[in-house]
C-alpha positions in Angstrom: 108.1 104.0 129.1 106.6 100.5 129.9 106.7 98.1 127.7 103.9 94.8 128.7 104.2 91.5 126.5 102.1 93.0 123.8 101.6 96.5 124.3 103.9 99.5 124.0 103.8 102.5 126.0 106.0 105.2 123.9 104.9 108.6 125.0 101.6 109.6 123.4 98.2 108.2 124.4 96.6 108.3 121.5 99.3 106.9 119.5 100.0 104.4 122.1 96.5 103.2 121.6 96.8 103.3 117.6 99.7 100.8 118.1 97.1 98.1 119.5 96.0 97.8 115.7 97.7 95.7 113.2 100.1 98.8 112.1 99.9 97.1 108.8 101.3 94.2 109.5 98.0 92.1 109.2 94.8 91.0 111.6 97.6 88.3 113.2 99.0 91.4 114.5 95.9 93.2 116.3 96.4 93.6 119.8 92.2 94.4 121.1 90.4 91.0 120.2 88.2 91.1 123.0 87.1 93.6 126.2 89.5 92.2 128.4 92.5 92.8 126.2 91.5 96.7 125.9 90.7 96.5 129.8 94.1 95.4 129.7 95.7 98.3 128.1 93.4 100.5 129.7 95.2 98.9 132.9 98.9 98.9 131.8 98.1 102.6 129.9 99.0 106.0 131.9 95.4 106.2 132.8 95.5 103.2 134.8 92.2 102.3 134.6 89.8 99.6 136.8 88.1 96.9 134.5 85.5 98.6 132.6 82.2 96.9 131.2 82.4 97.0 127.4 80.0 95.7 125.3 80.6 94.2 121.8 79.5 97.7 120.1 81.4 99.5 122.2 84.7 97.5 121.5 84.0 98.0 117.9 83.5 101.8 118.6 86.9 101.7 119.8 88.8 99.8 117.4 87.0 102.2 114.9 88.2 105.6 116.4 92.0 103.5 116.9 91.4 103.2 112.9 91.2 107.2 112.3 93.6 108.0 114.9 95.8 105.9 113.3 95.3 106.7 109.5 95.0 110.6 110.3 98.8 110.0 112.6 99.9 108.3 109.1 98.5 111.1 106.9 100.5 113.9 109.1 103.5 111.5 108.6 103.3 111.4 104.8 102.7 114.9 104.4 99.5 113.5 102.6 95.5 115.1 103.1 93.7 113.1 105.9 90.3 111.3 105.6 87.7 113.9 106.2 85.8 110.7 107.5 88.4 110.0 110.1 88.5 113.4 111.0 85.2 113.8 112.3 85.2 110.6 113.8 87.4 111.5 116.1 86.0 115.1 116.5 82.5 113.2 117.8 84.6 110.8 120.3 86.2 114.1 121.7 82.6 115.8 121.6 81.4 112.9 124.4 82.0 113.6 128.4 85.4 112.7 128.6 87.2 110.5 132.0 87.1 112.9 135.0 89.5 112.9 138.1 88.9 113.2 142.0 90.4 113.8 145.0 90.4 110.6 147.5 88.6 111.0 150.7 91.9 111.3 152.2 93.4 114.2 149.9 96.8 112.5 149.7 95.6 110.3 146.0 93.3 110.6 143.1 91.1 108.6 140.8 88.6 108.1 138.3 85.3 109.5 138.9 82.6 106.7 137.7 85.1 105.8 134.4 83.0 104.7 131.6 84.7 103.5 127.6 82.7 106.4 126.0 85.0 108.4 128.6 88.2 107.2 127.7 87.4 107.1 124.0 86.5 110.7 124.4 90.0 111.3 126.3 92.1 109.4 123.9 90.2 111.6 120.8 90.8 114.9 122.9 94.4 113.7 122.6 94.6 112.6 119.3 93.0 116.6 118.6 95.8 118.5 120.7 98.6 116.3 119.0 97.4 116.8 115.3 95.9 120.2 115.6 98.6 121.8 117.4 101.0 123.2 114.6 104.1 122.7 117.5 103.5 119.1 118.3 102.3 117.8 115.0 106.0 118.7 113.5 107.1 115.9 115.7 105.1 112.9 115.0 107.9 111.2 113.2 107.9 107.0 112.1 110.0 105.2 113.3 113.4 104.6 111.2 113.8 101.4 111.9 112.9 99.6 108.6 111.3 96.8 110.4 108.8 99.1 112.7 105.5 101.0 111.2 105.5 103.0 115.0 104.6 106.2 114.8 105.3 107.9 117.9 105.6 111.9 119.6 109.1 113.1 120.1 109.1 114.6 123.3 113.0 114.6 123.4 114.2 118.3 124.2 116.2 118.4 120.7 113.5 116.9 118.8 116.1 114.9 117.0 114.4 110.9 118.0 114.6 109.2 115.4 113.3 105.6 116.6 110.3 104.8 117.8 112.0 103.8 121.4 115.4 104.2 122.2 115.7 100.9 124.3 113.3 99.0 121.2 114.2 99.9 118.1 116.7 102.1 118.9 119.3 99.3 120.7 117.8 97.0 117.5 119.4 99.9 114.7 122.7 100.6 116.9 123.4 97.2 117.1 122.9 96.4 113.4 125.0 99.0 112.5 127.9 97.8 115.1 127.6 94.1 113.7 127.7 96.0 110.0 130.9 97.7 111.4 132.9 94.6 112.8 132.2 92.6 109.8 133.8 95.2 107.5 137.1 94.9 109.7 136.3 98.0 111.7 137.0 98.2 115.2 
């Protein structure tokens, strides 16, 4: 689980790439403002991608499926109805061709086959579809507990019992609140 200056890895790509947004916290916060900051995550992501070209529509197309991943993610969460807009937004990105591997020349490695952003945008949607329309996994996408964090993240721990958006993140940041709460109360 990497964690680069500005972008947190925390288990789920399409999540992971819903945290590049503002989360709420205000266009200060977004993470995307320009094609080399997503061919930066693209980079640091588990795809680990080559530059890409990406136009300004294109960077706009992805900040807009980011949008419905990430409203439909908080939906789930709340236990509320999702935007039937943002639904089939990200049913059309997952409609597209999406990133395709190969075999290097030698056999012994792998890599992208001619990557394109409609591809990843069509992988990341594919994602998001498996996370929220699989009955199993979308009973745990959980948000993070930490009062301070909007995360929403995939608990792939084997008891299903996370309850922080990433143990060495939030979850040092809760245990050690509640260790200074502790030793100022005169407990040892």
């Amino acid at each position: 689980m990497p964690i680069a200056e500005d972008f947190v890895f925390i288990g789920r790509l399409s999540l992971d790439f819903a945290h590049t947004g503002d989360m709420g916290y205000g266009p200060r916060f977004e993470r995307l403002k320009s094609p080399g900051d997503l061919n930066r995550w693209l980079s640091l992501s588990p795809l680990r991608l080559p530059p890409l070209p990406i136009s300004d529509v294109e960077m706009e197309e992805a900040k807009i499926l980011r949008r419905a991943i990430s409203r439909v993610a908080s939906a789930l969460v709340a236990g509320a109805a999702v935007g039937e807009q943002d639904v089939q937004r990200i049913n059309r990105a997952a409609r597209q061709p999406a990133l395709v591997v190969q075999l290097a020349r030698d056999g012994k490695c792998m890599r992208w086959h001619s990557p394109t952003l409609s591809a990843v945008l069509a992988t990341l949607a594919a994602d998001a579809i498996q996370l929220f329309g699989d009955a199993t996994q979308r009973t745990r996408i959980r948000r993070c507990e930490n009062s301070g964090c909007q995360a929403i993240f995939y608990d792939d721990s084997r008891p299903g019992l996370r309850r922080w958006c990433a143990p060495n993140r939030c979850g040092d940041r809760m245990r050690a609140k509640v260790y200074r709460q502790r030793k100022s109360q005169g407990h040892s």
